[in-house]
C-alpha positions as CSV (number, residue, x, y, z in Angstrom):
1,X,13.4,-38.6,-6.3
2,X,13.9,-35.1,-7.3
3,X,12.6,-32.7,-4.3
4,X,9.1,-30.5,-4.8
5,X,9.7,-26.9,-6.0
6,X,9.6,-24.2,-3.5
7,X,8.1,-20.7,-3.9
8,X,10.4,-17.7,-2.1
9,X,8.2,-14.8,-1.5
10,X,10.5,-11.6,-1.3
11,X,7.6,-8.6,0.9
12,X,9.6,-5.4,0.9
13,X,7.7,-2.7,3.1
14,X,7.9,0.5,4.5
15,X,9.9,-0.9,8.0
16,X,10.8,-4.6,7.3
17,X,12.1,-6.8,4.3
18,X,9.8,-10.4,5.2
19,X,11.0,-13.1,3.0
20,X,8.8,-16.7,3.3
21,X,9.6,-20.1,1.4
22,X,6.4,-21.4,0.2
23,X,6.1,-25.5,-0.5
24,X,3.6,-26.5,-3.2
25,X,1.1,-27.3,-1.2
26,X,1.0,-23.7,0.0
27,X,2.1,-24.2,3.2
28,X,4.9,-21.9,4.8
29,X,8.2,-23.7,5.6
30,X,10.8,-20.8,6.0
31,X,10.3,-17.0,7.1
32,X,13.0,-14.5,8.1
33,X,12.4,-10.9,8.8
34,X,15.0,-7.5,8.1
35,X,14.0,-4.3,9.8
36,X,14.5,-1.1,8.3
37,X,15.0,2.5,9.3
38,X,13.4,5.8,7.8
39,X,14.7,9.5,8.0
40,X,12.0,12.3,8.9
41,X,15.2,15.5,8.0
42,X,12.2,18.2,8.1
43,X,8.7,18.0,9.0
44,X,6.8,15.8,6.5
45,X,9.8,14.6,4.8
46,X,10.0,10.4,4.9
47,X,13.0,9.3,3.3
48,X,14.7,5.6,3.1
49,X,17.9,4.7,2.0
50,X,17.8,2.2,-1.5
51,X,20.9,1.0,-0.7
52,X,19.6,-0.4,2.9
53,X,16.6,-1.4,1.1
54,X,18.8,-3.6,-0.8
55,X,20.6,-4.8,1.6
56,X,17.7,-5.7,3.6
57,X,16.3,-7.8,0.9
58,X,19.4,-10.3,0.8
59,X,19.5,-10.9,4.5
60,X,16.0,-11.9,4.4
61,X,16.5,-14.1,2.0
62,X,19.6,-15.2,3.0
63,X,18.2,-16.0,6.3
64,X,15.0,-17.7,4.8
65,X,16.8,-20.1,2.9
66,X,18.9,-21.6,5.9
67,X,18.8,-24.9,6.0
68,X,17.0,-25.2,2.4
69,X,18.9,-26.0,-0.9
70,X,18.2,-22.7,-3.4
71,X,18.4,-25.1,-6.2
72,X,14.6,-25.9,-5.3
73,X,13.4,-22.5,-5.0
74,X,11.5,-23.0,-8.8
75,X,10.3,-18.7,-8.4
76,X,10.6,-16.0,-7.1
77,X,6.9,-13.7,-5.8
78,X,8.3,-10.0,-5.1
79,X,5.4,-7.6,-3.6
80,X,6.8,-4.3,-2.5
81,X,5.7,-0.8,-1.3
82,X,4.2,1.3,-3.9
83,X,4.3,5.4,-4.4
84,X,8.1,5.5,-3.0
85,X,10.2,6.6,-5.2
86,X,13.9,7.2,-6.7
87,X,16.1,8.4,-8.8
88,X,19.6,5.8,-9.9
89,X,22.3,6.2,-12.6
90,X,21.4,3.7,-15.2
91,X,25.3,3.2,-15.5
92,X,26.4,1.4,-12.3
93,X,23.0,2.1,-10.5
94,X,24.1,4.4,-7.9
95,X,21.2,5.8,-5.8
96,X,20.8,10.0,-6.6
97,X,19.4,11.1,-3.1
98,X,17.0,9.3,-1.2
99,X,13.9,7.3,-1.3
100,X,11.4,10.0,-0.8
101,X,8.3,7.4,0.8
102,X,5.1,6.9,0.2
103,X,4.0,9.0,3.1
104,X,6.6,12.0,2.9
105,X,4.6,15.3,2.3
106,X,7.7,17.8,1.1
107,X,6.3,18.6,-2.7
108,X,2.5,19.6,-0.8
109,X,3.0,23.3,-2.1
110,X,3.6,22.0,-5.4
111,X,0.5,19.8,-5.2
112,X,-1.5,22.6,-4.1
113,X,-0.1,24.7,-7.3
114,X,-1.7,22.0,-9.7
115,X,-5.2,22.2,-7.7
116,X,-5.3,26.0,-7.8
117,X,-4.4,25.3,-11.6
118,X,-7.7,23.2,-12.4
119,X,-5.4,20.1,-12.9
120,X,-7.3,17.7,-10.3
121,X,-9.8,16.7,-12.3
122,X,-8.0,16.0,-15.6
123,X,-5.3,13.7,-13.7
124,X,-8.2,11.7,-11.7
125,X,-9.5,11.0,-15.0
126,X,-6.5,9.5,-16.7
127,X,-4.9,8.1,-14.0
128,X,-7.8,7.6,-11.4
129,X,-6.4,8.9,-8.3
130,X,-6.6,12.1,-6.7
131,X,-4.0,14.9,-7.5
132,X,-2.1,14.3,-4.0
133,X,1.4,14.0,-3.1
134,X,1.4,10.2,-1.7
135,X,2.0,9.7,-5.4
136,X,4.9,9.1,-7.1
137,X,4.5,11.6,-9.5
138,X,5.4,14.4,-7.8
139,X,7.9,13.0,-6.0
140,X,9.7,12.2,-9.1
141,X,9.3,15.8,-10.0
142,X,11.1,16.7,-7.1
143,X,13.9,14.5,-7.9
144,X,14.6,15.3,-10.8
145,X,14.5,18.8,-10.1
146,X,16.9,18.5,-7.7
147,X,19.6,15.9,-9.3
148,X,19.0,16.8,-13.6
149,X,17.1,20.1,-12.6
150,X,17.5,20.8,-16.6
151,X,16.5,17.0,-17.5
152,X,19.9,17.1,-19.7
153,X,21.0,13.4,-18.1
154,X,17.5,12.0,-17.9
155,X,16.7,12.8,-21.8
156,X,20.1,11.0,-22.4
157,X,18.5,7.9,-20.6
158,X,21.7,8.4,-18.5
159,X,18.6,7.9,-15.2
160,X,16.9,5.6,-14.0
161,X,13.4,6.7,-12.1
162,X,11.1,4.2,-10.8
163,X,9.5,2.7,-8.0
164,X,10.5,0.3,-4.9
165,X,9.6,-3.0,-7.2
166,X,11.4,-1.3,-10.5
167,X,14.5,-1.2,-8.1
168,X,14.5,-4.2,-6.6
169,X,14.3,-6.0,-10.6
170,X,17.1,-3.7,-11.3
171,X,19.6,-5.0,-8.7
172,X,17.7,-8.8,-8.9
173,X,18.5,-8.8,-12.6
174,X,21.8,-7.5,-12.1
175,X,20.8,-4.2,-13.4
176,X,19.9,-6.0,-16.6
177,X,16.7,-4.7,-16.7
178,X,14.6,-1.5,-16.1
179,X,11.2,-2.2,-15.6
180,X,7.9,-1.8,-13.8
181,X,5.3,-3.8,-13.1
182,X,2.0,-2.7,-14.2
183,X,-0.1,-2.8,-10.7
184,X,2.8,-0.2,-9.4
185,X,2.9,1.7,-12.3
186,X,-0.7,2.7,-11.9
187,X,-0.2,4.1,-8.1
188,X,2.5,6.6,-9.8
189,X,0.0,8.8,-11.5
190,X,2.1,9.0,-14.8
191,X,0.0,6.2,-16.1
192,X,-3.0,5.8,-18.0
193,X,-5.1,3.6,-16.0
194,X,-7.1,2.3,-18.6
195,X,-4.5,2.3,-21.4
196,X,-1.9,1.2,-19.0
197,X,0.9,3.1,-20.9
198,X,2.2,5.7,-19.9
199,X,0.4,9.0,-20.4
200,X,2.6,11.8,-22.8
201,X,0.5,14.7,-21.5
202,X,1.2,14.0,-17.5
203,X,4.6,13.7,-18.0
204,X,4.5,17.0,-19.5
205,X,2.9,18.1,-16.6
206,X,5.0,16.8,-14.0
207,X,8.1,17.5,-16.5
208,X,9.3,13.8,-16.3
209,X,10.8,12.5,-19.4
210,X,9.9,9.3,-21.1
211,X,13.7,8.0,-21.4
212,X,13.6,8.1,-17.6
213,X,11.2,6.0,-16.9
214,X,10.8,1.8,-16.9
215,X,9.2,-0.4,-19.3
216,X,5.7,-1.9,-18.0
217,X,5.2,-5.1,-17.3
218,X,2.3,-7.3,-16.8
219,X,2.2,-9.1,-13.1
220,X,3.3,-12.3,-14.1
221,X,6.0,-10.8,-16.4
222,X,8.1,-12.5,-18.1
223,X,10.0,-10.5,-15.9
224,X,14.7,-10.5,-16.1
225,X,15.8,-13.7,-14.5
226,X,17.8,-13.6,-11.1
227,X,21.6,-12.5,-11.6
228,X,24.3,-12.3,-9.2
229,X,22.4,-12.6,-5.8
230,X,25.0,-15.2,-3.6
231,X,22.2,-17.1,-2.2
232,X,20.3,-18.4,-5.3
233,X,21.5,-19.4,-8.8
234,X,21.6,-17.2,-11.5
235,X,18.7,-18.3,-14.1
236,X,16.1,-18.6,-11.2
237,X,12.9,-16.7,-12.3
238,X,10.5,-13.9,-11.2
239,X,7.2,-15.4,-11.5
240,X,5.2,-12.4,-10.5
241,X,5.5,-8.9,-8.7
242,X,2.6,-7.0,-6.9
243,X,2.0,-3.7,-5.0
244,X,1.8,-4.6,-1.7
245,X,-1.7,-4.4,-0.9
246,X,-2.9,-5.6,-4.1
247,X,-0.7,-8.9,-3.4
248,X,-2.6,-9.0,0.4
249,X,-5.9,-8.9,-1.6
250,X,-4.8,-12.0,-4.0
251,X,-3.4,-13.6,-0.8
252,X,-7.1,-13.4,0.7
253,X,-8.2,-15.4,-2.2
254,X,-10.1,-12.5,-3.4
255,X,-10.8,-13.2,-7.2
256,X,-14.5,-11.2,-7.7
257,X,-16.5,-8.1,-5.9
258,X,-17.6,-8.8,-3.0
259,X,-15.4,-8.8,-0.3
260,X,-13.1,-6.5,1.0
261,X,-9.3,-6.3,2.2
262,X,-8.2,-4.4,5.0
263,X,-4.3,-4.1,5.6
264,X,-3.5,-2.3,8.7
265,X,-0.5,-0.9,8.9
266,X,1.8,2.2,9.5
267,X,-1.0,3.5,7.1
268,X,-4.0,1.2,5.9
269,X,-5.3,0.2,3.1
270,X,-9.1,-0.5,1.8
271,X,-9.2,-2.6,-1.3
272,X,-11.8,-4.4,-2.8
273,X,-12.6,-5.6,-7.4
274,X,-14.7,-4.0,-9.8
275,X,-16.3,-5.1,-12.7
276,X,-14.7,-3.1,-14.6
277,X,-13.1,0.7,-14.7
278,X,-16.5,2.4,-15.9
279,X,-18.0,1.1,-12.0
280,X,-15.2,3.5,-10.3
281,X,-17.3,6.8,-11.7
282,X,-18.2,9.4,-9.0
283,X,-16.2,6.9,-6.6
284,X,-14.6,9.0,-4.0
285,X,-11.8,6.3,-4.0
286,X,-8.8,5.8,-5.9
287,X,-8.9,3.5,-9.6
288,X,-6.3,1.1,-9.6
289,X,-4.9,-1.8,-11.6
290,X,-4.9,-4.6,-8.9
291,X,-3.2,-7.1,-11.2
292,X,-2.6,-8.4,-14.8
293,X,-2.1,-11.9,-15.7
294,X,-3.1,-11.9,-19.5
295,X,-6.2,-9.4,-18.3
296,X,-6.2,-6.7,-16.0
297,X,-8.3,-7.0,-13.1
298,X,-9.1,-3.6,-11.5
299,X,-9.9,-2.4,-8.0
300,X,-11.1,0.1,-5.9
301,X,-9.1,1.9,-2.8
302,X,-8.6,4.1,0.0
303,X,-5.5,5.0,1.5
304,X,-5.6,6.2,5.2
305,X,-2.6,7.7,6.1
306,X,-2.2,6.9,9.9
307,X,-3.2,4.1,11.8
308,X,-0.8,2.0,12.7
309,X,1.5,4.9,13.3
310,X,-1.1,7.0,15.0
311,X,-1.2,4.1,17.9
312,X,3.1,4.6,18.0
313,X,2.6,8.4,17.9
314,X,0.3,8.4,20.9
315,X,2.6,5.8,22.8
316,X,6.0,7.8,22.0
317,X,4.4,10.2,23.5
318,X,3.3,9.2,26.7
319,X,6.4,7.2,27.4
320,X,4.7,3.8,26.7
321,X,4.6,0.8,24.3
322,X,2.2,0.1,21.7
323,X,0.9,-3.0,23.2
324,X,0.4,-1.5,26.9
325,X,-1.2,1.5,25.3
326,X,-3.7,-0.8,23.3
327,X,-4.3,-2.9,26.5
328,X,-5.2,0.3,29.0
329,X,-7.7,1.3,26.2
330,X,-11.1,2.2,28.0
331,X,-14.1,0.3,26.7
332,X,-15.2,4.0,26.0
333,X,-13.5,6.7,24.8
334,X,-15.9,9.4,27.0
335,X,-16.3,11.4,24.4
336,X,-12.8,12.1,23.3
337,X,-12.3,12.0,19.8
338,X,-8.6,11.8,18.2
339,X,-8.4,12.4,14.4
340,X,-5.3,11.6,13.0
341,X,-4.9,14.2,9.9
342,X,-0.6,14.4,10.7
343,X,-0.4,15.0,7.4
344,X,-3.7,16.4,5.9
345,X,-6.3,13.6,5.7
346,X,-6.6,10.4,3.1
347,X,-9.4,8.4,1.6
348,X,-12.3,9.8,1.3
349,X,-11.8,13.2,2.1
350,X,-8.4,14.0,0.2
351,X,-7.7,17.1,2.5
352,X,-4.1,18.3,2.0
353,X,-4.8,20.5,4.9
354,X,-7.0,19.3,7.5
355,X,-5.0,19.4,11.0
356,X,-4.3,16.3,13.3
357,X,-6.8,17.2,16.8
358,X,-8.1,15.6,19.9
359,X,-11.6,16.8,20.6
360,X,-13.8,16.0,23.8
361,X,-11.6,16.2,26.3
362,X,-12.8,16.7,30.2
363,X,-11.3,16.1,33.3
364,X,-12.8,12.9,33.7
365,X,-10.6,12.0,30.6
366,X,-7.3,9.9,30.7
367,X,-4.7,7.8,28.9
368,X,-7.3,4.5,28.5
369,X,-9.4,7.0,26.8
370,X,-6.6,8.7,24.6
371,X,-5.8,4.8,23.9
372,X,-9.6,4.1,23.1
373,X,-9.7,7.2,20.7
374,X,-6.3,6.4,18.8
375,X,-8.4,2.4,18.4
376,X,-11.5,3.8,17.0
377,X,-9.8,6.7,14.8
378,X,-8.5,3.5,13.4
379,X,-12.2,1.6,13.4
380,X,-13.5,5.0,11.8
381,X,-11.1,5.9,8.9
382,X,-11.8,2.5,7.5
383,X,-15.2,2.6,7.6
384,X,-15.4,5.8,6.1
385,X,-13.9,4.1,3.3
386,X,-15.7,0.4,2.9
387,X,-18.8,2.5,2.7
388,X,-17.2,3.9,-0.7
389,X,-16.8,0.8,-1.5
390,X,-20.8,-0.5,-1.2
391,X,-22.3,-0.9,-4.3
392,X,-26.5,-0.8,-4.7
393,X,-27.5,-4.3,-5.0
394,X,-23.6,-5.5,-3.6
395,X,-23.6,-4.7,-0.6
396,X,-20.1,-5.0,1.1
397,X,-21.0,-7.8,3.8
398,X,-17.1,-9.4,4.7
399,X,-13.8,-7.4,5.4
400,X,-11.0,-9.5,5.8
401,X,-8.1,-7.9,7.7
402,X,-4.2,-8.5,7.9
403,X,-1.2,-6.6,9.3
404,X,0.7,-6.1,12.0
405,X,-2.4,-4.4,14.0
406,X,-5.0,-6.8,12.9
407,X,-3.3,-8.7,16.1
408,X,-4.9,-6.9,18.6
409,X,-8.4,-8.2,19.4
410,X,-10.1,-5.3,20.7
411,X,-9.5,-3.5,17.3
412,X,-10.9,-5.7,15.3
413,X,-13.9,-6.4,17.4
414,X,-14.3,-2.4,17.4
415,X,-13.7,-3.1,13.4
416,X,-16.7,-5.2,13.1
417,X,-18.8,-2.6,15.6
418,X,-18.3,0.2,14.0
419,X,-18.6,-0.9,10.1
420,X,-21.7,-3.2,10.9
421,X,-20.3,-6.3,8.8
422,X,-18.5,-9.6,9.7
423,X,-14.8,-9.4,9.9
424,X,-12.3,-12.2,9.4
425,X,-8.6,-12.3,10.3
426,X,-7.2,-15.4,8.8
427,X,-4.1,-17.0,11.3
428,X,-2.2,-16.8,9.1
429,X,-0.1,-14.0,8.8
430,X,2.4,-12.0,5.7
431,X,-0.9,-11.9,3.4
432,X,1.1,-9.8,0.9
433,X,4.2,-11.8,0.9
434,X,1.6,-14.8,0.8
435,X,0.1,-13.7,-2.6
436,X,3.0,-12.9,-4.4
437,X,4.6,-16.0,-3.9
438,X,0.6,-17.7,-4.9
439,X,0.5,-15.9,-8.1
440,X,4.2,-16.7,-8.9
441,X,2.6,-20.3,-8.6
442,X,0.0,-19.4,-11.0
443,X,2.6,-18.2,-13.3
444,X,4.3,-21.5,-13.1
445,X,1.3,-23.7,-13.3
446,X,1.4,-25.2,-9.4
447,X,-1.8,-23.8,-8.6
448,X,-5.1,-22.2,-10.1
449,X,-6.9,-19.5,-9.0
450,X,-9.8,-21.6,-8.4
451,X,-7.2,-23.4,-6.6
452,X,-6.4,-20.9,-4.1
453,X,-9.9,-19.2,-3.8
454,X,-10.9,-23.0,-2.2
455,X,-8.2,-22.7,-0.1
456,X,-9.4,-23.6,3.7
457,X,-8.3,-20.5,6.0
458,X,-8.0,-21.0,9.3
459,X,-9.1,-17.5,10.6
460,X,-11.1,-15.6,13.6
461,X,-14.2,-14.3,13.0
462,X,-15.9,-10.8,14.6
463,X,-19.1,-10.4,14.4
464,X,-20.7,-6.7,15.0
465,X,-22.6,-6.3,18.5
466,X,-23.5,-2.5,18.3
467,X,-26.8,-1.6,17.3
468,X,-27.7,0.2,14.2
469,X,-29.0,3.3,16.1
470,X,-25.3,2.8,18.4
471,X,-23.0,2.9,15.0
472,X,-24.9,5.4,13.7
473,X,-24.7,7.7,16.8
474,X,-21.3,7.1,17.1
475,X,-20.6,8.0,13.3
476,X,-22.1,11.0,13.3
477,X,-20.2,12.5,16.5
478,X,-16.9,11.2,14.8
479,X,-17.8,12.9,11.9
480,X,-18.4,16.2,13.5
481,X,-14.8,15.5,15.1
482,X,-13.7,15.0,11.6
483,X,-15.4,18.3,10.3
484,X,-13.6,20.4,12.6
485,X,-10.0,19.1,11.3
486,X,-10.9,20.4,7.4
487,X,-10.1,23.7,5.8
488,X,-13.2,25.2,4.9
489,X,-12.2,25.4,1.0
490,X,-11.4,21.8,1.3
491,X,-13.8,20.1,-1.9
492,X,-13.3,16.6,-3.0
493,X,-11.3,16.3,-6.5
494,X,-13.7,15.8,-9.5
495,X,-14.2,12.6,-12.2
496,X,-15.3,14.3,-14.9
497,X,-13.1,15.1,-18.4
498,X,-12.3,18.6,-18.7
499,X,-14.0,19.6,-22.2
């Protein structure tokens, strides 16, 4: 009898390369993990190195497939980070510079140039995200001006520019292929959301030429075939590639409005469907493409840009773990606020220069409430973005959470407090690794969506036990601590089509 197919699920993120073998019931029957460094050179600067990128890619699957004969891996499910970008020599595919990552802040002047221009409202229009420098956009701007600063080798098509997933197909195919998939091309603000092609006018603006840049794909491809990787055959296919988040929400099961994904994370991200791109209007939240496999499905999110990493910054710097920092939390934060605006503030505010404080303190006040605060800054910044996400008449009623911080109970039972809704953490963890390698199923015909949305998730349930005059109390004074970070010119970015 000829063995069942296997699904390899390849989740490249910002500190680990997670690769999982997927059987065809769904079930997970190999994992392997490679960690990754990043580079801070300057303040605000986040750079990776592709090469290591790369390198942490095979390992993982290497190590997955131990014990497993590649011949039955049927497909490969690649979800990756999204606004990081580079810049590679399309002859030979050597890396020019670094990855500059999706958090790194250098090309903020730049950003604040085009805002002081009028430009914010025009580019939220097309692409549906705020003019802001977690995007790739500008980023690539500052590549090429540093490595073709006259664009000479990048009108010859003698560059390659693209994002984490464009690179990873490049060195899968065997640098056969450039190319993009289309849920990743929408998070680089070159692309017309709604036409998903690439917009002629905002390359202009960003002075990015067209012959740079990779062809885009829809999610489910067909996408170039594996070449020259040692530990699977050449011919074995890509059967789908996703953002990161936007595989975590297909991982959830999430096929229609409703419900809402939380990743928690170095960052987090809030994501939840829409109807269609006309119900994003007036949103304070960013328009994406979550996926396209023969139609695009679109979504709604917020990007916070410290969570995870606020909890590590607070630890590093009282000499202390993550885990014994969560676990000396107060049940009470006394008062003390902690609002992480490192690098200006996220979702919904999109305030380049609010200021990182800690507000409230006393004597009384200690590490457990320091730890407390760094939880509920957490708790907070999501909330403040679910409740973009509440529709009249659809209300948001579930979040379901995953990521490496989703492990600690006392978050997510603060989660649950503080938004007011039922929260669910399925057991099982690598949601976006998990939905890549479901819709490369799809793509190959061993499951449905209907399918998967049935699936039965084992998961642990939180269920809110603040009162409504408690969470709205404890709201208000967070959003006074809030307030206090934000410059006073700070306005949110604008919807509307400039005449």
């Amino acid at each position: 009898m000829t063995a069942a197919p296997l699904l390899l699920a390849v989740d490249q993120g910002t500190s680990a390369t997670k690769a999982l073998l997927i059987d065809d019931a769904g079930s997970v029957v190999g994992s392997a993990s490679a960690p990754l460094s990043t580079a801070h050179p300057r303040p605000g600067w986040v750079e990776q190195s592709a090469e290591e990128i790369w390198q942490s890619v095979t390992r993982a699957i290497e190590t997955c497939l131990i014990g497993h004969d590649p011949r039955r891996v049927a497909a490969v499910g690649v979800s990756s980070q999204r606004e990081s970008c580079l810049l590679w020599e399309r002859s030979g595919g050597q890396p020019l510079g670094p990855v500059l990552g999706w958090q790194d802040r250098r090309t903020a002047s730049a950003c604040a140039e085009l805002l002081a221009e009028g430009l914010g409202p025009a580019v939220r229009t097309i692409t549906g995200l705020p003019l802001d420098p977690m995007f790739s956009a500008l980023k690539a701007q500052w590549l090429l001006d540093t490595y073709d600063p006259d664009r000479t080798r990048a009108r010859r098509g003698e560059l390659c520019l693209g994002t984490v997933d464009s690179w990873l197909l490049w060195r899968l195919s065997g640098q056969a292929a450039h190319v993009i998939e289309v849920g990743n091309a929408s998070r680089t603000q070159l692309l017309d959301v709604r036409t998903r092609d690439w917009d002629g006018g905002l390359l202009g603006v960003f002075g990015v030429p067209s012959e740079t840049l990779p062809r885009i794909i829809p999610s489910t491809g067909p996408f170039p075939a594996l070449r020259g990787l040692s530990a699977l055959p050449d011919g074995t296919p890509v059967g789908a590639v996703l953002g990161d988040s936007h595989a975590a929400l297909f991982g959830h099961g999430v096929l229609a409005p409703g419900s809402v994904k939380v990743t928690y994370g170095t960052g987090s991200s809030v994501m939840g469907l829409i109807t269609s791109p006309a119900a994003a209007a007036q949103s304070p939240l960013c328009l994406t493409v979550a996926w396209d496999d023969g139609s695009p499905a679109y979504a709604l999110e917020g990007n916070i840009r410290s969570s995870g990493a606020t909890l590590r910054w607070l630890a590093g710097l009282l000499g202390t773990g993550e885990a014994e920092l969560a676990a000396r939390a107060a049940p009470d934060s006394g008062g003390v606020h902690l609002v992480p605006a490192f690098g200006g503030l996220g979702a919904p505010w999109w305030d380049n220069e609010a200021t990182g404080l800690i507000s409230g303190l006393t004597f009384a006040a200690g590490l457990p409430e320091l730890a407390r605060a760094a939880l509920e800054s957490i708790a907070f910044q999501v909330e403040d973005v679910v409740a973009g996400l509440d529709a009249p008449g659809a209300p948001i009623t579930t979040l379901l959470a995953d990521g490496g911080p989703s492990d600690n109970r006392t978050l997510m039972q603060l989660q649950a407090d503080v938004s007011g809704r039922v929260l669910r953490r399925p057991r099982a963890r690598d949601m976006s690794a998990l939905g890549a390698a479901h819709l490369a199923g799809c793509s190959l015909g061993m499951f449905t969506k209907e399918h998967l949305s049935e699936l039965a998730r084992k998961e642990d349930v939180y269920r809110p036990e603040w009162s409504s005059d408690e969470r709205a109390h404890r709201l208000d004074a967070w959003h006074e601590a809030v307030a206090r970070t934000r410059t006073a010119t700070a306005a949110p970015q604008g919807t509307a089509r400039p005449s």
